[in-house]
SEFIZA-3560 file (N, C-alpha, C; in Angstrom, 3 decimals):
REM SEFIZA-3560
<numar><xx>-22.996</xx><yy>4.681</yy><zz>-31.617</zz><atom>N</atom></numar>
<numar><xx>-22.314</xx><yy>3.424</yy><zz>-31.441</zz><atom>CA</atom></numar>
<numar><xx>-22.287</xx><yy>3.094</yy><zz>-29.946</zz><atom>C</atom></numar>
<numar><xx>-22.775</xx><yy>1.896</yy><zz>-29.662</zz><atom>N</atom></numar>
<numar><xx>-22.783</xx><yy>1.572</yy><zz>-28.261</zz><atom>CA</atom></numar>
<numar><xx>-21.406</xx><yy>0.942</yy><zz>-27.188</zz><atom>C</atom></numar>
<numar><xx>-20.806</xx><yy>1.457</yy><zz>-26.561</zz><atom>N</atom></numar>
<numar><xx>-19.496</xx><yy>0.990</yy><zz>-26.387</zz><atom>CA</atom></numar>
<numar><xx>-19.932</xx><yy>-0.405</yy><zz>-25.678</zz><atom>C</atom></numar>
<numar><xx>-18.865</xx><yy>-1.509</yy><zz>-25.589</zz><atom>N</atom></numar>
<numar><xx>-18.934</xx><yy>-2.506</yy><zz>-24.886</zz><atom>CA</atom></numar>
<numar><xx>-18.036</xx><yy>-2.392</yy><zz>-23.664</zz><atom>C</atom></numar>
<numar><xx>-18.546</xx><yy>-2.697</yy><zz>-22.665</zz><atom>N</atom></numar>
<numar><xx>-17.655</xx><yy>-3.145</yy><zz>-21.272</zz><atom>CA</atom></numar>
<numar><xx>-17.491</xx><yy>-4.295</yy><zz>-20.693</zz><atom>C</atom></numar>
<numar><xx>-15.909</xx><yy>-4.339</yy><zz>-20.730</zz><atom>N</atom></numar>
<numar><xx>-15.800</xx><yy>-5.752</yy><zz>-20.792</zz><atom>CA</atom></numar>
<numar><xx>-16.069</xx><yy>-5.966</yy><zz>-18.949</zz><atom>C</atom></numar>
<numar><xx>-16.028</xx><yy>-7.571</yy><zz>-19.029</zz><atom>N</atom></numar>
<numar><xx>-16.157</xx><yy>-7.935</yy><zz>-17.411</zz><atom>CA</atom></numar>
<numar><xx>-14.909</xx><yy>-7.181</yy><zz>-16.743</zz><atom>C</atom></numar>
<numar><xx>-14.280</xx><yy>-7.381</yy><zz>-17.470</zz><atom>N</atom></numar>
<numar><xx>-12.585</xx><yy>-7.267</yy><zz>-16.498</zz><atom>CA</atom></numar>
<numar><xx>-12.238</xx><yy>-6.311</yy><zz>-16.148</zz><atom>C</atom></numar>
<numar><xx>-13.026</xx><yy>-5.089</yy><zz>-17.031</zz><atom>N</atom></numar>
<numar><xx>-12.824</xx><yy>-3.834</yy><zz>-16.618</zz><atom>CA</atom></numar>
<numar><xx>-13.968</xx><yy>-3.230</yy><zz>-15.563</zz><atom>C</atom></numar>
<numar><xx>-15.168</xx><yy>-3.866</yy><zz>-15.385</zz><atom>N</atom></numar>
<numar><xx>-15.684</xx><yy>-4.213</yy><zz>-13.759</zz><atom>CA</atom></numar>
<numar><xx>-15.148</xx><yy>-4.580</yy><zz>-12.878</zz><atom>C</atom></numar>
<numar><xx>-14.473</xx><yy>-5.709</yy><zz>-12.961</zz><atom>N</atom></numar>
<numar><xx>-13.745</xx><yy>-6.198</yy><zz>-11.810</zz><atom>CA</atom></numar>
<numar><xx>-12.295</xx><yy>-5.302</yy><zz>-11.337</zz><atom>C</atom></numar>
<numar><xx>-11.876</xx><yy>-4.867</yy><zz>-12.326</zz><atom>N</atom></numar>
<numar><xx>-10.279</xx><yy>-4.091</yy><zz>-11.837</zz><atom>CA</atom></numar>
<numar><xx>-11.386</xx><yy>-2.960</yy><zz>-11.196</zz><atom>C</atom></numar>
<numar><xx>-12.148</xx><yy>-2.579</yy><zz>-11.494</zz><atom>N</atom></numar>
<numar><xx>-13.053</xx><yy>-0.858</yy><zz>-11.189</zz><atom>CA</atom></numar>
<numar><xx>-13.456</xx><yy>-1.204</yy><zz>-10.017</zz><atom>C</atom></numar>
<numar><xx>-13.770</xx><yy>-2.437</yy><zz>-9.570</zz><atom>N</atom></numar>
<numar><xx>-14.480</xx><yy>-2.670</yy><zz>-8.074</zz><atom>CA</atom></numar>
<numar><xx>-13.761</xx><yy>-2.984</yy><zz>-7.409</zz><atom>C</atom></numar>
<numar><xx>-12.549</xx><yy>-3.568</yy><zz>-7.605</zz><atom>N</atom></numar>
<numar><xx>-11.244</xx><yy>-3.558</yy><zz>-6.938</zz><atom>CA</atom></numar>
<numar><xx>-10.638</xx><yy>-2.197</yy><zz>-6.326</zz><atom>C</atom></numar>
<numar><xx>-10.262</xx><yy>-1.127</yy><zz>-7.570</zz><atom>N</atom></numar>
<numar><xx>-9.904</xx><yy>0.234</yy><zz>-7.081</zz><atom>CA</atom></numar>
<numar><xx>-10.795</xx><yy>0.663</yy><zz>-6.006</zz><atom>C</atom></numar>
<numar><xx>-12.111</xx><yy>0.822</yy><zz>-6.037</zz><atom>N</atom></numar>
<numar><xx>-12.711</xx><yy>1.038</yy><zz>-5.288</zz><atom>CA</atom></numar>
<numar><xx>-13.154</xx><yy>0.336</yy><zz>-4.250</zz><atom>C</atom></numar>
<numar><xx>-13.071</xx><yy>-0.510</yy><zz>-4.168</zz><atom>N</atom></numar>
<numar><xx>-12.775</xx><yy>-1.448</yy><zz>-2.725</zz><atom>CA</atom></numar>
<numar><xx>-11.714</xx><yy>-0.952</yy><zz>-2.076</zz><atom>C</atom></numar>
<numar><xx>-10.597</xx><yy>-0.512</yy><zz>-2.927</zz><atom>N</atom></numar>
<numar><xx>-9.107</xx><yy>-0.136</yy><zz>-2.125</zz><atom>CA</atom></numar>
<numar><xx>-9.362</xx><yy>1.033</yy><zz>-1.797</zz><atom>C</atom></numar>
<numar><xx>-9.823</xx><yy>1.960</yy><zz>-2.434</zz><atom>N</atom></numar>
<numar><xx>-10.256</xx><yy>3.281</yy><zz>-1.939</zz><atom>CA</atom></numar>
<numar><xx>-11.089</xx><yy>3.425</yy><zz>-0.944</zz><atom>C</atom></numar>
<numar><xx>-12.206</xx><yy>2.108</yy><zz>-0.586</zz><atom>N</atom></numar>
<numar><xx>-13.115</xx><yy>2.422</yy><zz>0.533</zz><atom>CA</atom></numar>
<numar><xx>-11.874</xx><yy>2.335</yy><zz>1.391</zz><atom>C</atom></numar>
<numar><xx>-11.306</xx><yy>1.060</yy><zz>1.724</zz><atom>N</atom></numar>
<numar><xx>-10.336</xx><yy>0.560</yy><zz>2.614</zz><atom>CA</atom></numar>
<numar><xx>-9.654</xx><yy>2.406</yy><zz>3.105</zz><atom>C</atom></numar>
<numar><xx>-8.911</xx><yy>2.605</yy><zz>2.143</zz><atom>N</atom></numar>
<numar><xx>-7.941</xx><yy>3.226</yy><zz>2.359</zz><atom>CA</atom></numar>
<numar><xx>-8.816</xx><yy>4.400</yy><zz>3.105</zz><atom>C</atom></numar>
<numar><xx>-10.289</xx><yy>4.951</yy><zz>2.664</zz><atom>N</atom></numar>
<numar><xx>-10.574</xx><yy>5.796</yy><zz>3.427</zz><atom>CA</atom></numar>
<numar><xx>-11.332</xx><yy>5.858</yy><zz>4.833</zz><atom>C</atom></numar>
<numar><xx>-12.173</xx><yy>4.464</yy><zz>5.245</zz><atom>N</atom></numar>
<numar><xx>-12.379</xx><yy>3.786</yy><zz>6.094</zz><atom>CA</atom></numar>
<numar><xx>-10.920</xx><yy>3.768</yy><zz>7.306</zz><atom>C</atom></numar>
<numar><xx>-9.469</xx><yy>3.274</yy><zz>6.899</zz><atom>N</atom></numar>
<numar><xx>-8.699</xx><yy>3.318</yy><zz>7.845</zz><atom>CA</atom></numar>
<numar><xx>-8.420</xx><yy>5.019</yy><zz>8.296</zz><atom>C</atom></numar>
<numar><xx>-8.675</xx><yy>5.523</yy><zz>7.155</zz><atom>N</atom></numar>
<numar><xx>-8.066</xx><yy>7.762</yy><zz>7.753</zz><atom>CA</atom></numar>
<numar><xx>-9.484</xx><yy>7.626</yy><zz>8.596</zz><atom>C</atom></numar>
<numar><xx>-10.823</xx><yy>7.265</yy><zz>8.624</zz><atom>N</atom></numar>
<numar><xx>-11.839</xx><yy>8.013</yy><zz>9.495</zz><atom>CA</atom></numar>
<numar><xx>-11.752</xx><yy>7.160</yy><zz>10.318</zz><atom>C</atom></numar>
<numar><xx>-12.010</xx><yy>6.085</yy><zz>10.380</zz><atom>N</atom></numar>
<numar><xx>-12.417</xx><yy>5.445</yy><zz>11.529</zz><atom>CA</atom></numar>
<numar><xx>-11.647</xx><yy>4.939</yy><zz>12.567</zz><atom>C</atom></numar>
<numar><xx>-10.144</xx><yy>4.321</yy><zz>12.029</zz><atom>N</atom></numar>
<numar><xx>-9.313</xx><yy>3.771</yy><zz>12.677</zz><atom>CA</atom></numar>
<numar><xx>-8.095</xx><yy>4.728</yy><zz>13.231</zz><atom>C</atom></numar>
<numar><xx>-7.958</xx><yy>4.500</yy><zz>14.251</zz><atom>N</atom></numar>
<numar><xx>-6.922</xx><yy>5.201</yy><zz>14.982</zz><atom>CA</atom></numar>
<numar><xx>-5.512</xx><yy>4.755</yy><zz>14.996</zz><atom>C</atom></numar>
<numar><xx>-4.763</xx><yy>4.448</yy><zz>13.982</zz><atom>N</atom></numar>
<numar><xx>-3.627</xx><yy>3.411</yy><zz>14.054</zz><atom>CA</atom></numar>
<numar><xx>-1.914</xx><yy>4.316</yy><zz>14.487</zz><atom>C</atom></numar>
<numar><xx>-2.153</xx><yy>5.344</yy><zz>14.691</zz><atom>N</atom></numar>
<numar><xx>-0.815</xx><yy>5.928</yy><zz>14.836</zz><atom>CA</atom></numar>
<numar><xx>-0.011</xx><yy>6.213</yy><zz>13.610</zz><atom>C</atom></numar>
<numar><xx>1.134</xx><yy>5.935</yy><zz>13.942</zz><atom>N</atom></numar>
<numar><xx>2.092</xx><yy>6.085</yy><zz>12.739</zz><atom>CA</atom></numar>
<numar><xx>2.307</xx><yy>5.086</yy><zz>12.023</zz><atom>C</atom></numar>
<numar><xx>1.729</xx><yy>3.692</yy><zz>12.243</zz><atom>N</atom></numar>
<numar><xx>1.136</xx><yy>2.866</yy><zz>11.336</zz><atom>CA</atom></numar>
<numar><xx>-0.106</xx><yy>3.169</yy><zz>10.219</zz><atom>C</atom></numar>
<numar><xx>-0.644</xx><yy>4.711</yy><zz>10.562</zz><atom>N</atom></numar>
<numar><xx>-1.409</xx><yy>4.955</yy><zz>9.778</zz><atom>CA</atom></numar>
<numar><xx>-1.252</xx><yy>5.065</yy><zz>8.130</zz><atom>C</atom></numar>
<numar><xx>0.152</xx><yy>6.068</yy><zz>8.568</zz><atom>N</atom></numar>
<numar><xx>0.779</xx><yy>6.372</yy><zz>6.928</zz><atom>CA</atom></numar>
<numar><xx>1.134</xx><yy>5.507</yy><zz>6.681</zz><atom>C</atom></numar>
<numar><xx>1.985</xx><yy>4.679</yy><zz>6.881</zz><atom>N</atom></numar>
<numar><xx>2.126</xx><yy>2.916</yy><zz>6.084</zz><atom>CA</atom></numar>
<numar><xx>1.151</xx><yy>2.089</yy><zz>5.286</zz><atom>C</atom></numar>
<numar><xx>0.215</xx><yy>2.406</yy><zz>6.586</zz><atom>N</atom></numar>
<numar><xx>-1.421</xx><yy>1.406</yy><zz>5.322</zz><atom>CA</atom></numar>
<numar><xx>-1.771</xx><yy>2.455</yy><zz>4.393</zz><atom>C</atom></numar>
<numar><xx>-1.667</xx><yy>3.445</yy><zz>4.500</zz><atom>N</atom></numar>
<numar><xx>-1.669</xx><yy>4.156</yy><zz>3.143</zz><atom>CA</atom></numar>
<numar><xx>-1.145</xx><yy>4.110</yy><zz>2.247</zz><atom>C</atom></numar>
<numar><xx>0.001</xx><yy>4.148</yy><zz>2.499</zz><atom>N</atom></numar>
<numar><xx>0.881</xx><yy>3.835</yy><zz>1.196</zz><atom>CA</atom></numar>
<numar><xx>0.784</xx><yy>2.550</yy><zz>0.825</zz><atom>C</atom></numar>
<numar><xx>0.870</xx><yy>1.724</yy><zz>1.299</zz><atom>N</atom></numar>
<numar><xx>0.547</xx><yy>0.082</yy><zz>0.838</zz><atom>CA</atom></numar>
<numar><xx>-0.967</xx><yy>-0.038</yy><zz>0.202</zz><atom>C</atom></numar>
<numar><xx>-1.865</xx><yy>0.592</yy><zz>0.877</zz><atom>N</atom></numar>
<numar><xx>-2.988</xx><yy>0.604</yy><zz>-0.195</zz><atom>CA</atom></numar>
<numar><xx>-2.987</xx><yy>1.537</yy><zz>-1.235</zz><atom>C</atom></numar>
<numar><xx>-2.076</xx><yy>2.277</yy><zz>-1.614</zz><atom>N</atom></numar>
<numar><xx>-1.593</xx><yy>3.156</yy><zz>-2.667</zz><atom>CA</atom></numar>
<numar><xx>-1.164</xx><yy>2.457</yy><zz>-3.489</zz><atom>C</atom></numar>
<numar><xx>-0.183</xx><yy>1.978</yy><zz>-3.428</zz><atom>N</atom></numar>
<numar><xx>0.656</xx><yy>1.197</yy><zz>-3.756</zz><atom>CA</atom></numar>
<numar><xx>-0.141</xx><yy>-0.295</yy><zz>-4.456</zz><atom>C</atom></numar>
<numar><xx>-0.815</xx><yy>-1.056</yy><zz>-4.080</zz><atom>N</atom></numar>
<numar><xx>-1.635</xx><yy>-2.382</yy><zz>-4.090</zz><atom>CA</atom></numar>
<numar><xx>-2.453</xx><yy>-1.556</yy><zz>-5.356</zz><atom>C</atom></numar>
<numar><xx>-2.607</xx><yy>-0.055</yy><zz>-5.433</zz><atom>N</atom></numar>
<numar><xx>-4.020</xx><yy>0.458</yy><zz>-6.333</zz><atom>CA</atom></numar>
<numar><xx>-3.063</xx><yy>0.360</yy><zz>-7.666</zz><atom>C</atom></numar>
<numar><xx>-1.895</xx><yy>1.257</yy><zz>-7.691</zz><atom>N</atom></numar>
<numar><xx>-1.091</xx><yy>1.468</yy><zz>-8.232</zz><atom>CA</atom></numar>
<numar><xx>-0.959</xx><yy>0.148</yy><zz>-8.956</zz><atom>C</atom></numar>
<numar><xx>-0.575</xx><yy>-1.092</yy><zz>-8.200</zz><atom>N</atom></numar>
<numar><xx>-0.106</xx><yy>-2.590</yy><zz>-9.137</zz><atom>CA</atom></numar>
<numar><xx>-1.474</xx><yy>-3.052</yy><zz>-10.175</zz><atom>C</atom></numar>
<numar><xx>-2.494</xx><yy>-2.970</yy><zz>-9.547</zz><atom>N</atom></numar>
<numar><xx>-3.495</xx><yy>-3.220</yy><zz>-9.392</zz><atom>CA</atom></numar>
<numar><xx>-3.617</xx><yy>-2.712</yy><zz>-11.419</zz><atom>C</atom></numar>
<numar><xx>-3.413</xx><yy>-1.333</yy><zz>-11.504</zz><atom>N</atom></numar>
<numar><xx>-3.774</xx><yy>-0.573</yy><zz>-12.833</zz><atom>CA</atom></numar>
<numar><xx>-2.570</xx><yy>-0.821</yy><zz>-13.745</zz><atom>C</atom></numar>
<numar><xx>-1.450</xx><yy>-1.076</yy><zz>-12.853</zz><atom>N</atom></numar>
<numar><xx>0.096</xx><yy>-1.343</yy><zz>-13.835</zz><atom>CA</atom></numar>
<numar><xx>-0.373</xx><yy>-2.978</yy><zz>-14.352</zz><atom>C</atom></numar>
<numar><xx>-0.353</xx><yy>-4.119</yy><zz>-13.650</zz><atom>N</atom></numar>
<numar><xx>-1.251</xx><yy>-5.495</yy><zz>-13.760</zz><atom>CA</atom></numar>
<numar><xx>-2.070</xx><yy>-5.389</yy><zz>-15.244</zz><atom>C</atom></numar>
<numar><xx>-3.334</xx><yy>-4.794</yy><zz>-14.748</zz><atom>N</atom></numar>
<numar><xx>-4.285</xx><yy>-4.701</yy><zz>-16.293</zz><atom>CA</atom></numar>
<numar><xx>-4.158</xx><yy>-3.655</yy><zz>-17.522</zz><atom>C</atom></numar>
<numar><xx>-4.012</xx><yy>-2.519</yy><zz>-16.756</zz><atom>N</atom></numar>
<numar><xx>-4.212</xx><yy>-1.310</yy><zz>-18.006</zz><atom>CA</atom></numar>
<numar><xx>-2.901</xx><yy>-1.267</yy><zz>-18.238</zz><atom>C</atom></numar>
<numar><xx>-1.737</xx><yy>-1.779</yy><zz>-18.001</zz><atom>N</atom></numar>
<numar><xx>-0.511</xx><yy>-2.044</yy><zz>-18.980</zz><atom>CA</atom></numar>
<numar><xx>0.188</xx><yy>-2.912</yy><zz>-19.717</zz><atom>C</atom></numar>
<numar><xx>-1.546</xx><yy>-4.546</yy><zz>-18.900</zz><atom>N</atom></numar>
<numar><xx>-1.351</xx><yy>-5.549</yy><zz>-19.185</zz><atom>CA</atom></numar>
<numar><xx>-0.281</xx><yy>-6.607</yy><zz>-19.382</zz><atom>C</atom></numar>
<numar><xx>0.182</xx><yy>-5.985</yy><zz>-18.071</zz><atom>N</atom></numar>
<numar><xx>1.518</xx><yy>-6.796</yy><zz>-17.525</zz><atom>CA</atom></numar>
<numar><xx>1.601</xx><yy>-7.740</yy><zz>-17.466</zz><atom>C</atom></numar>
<numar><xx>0.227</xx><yy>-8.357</yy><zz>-17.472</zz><atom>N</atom></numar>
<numar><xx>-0.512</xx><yy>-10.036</yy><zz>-16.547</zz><atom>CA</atom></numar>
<numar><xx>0.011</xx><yy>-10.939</yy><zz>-18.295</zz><atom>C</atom></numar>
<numar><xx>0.513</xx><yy>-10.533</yy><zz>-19.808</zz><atom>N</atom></numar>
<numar><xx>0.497</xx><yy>-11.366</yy><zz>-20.716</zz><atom>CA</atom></numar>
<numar><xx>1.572</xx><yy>-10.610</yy><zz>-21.426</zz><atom>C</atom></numar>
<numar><xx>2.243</xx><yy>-10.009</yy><zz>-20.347</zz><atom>N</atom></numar>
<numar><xx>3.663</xx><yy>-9.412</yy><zz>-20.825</zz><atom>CA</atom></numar>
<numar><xx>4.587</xx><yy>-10.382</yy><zz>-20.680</zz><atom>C</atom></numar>
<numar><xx>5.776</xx><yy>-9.920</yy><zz>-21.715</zz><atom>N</atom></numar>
<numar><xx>7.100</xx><yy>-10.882</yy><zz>-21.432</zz><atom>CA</atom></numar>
<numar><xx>7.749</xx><yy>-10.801</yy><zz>-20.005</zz><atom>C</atom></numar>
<numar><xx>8.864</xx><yy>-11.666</yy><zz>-19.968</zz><atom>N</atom></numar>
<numar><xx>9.693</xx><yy>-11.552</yy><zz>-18.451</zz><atom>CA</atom></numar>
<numar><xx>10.433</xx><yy>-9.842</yy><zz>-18.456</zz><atom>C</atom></numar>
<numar><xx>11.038</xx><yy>-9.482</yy><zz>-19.494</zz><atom>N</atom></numar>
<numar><xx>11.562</xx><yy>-8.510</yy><zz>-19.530</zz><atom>CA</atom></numar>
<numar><xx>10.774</xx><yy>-7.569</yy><zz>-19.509</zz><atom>C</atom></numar>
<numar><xx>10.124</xx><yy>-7.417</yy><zz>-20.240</zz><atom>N</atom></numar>
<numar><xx>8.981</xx><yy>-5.921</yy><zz>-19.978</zz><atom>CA</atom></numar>
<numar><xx>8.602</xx><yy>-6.050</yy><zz>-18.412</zz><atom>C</atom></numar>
<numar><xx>8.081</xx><yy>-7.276</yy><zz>-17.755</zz><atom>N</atom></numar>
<numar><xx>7.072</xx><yy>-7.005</yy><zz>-16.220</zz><atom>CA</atom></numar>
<numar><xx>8.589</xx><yy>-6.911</yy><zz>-15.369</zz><atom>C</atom></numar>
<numar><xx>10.462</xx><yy>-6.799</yy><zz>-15.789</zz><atom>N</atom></numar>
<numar><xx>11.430</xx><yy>-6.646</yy><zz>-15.282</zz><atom>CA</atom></numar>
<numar><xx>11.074</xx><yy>-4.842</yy><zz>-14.815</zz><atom>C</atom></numar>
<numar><xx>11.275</xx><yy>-4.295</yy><zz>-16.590</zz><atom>N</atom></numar>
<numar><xx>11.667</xx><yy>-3.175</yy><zz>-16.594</zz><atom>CA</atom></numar>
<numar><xx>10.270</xx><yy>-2.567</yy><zz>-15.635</zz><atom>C</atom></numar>
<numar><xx>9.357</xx><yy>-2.722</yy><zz>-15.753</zz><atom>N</atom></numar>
<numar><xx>8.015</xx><yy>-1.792</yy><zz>-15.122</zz><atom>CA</atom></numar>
<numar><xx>8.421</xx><yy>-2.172</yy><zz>-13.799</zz><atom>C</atom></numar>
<numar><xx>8.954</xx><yy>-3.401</yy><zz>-13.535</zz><atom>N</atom></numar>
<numar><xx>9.155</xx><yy>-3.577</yy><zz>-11.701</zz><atom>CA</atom></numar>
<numar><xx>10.359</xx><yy>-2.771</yy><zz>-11.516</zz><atom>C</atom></numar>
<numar><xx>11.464</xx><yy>-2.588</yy><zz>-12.284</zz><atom>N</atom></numar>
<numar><xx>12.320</xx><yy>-1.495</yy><zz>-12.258</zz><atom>CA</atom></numar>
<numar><xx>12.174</xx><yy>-0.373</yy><zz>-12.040</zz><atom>C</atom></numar>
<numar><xx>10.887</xx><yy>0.394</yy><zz>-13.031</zz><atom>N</atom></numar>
<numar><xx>10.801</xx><yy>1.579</yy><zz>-13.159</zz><atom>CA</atom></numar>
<numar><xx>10.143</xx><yy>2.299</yy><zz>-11.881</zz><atom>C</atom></numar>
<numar><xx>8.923</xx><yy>1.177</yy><zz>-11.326</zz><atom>N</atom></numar>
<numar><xx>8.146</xx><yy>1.205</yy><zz>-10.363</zz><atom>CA</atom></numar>
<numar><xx>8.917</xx><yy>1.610</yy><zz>-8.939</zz><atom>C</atom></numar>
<numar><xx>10.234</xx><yy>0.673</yy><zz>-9.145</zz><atom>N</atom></numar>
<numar><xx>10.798</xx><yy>0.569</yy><zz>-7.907</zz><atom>CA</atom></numar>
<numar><xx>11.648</xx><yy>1.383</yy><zz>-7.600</zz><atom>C</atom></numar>
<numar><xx>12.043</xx><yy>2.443</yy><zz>-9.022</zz><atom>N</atom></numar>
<numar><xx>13.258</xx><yy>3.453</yy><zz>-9.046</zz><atom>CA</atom></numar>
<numar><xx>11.999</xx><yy>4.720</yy><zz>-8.513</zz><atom>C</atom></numar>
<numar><xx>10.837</xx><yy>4.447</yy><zz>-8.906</zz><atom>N</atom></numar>
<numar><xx>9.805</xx><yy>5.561</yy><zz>-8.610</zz><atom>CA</atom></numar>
<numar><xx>9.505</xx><yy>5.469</yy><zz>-6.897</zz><atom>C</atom></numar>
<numar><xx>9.359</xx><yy>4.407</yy><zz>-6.512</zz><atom>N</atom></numar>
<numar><xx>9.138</xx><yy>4.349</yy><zz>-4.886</zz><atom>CA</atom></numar>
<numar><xx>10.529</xx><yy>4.672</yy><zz>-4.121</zz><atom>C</atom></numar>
<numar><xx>11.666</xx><yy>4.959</yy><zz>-5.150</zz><atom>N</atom></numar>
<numar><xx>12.780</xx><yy>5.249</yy><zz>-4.136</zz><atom>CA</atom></numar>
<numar><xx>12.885</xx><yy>6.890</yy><zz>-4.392</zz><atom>C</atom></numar>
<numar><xx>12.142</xx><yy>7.450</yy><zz>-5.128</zz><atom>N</atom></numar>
<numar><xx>12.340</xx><yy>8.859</yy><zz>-5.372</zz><atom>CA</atom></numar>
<numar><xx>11.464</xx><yy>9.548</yy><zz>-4.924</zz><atom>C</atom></numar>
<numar><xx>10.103</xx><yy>8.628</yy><zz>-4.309</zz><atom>N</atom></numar>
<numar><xx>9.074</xx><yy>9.208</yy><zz>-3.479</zz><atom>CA</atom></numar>
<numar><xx>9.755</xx><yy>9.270</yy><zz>-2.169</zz><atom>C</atom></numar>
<numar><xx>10.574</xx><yy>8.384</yy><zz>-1.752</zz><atom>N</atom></numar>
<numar><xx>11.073</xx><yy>8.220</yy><zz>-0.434</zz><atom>CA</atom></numar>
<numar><xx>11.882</xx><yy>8.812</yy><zz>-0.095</zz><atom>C</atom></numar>
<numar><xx>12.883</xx><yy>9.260</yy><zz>-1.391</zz><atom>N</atom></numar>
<numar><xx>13.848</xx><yy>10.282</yy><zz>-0.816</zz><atom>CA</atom></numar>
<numar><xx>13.461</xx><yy>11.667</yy><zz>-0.655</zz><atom>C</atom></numar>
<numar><xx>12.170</xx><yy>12.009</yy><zz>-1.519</zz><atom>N</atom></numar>
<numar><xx>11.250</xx><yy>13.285</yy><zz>-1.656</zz><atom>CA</atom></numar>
<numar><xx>11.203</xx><yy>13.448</yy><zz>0.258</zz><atom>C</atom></numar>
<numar><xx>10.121</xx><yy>12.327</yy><zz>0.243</zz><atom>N</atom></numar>
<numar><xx>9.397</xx><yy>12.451</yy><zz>1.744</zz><atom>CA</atom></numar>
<numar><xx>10.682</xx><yy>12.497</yy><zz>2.549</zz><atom>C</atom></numar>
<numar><xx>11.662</xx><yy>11.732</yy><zz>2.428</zz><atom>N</atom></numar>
<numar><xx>12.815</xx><yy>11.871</yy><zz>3.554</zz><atom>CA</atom></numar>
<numar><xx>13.766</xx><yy>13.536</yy><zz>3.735</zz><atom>C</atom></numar>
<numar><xx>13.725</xx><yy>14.159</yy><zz>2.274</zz><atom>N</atom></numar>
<numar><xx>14.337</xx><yy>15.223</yy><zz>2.222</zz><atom>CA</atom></numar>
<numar><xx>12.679</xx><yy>16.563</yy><zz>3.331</zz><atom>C</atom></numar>
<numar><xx>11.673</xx><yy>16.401</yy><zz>2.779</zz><atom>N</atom></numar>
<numar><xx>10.606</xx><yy>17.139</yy><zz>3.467</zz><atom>CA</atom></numar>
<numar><xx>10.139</xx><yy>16.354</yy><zz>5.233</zz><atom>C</atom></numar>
<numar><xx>10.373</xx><yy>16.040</yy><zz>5.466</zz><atom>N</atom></numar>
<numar><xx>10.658</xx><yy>15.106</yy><zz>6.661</zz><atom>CA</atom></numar>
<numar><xx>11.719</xx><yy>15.550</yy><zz>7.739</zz><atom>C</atom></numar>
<numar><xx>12.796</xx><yy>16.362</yy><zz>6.859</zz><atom>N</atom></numar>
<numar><xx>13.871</xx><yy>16.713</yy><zz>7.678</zz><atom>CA</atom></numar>
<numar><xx>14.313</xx><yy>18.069</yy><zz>8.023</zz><atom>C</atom></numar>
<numar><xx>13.671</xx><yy>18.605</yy><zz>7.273</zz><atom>N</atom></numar>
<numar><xx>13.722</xx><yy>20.016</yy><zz>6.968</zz><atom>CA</atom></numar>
<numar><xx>12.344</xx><yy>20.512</yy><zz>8.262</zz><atom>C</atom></numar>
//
């Protein structure tokens, strides 16, 4: 059986990987300081929406469901932060 691939799942795939060149293009080439880890995480983050958006198909979800995932998302970026803030201090 021959699988089909849809367009859209090209386009989200060349997207990730566009973000992944980005993201690895700024660690080799660019020298940004401690602005470095920031564009990382923001292009982490952008990859992250990017797969929550289509492969959870947020984009033809109700108001409440794209609530709770921006909830869940956002209770998850505060538990990465307190992670990194607790290893950060120590």
């Amino acid at each position: 059986m021959a699988k089909v691939i849809r367009t859209g799942d090209l386009i989200v795939f060349a997207v990730l990987i566009g973000l992944l060149a980005l993201n690895m293009a700024q660690a080799r080439w660019l020298d940004l300081g401690v602005v470095s880890r920031v564009v990382t995480i923001a292009l982490a983050a952008g990859q992250a929406l990017v797969l929550l958006w289509y492969f959870l198909e947020l984009r033809s979800a109700t108001l409440l469901i794209r609530l709770v995932a921006a909830a869940g998302f956002f209770w998850l970026a505060v538990l990465f932060g307190l992670g990194l803030n607790d290893w950060l201090t120590r």
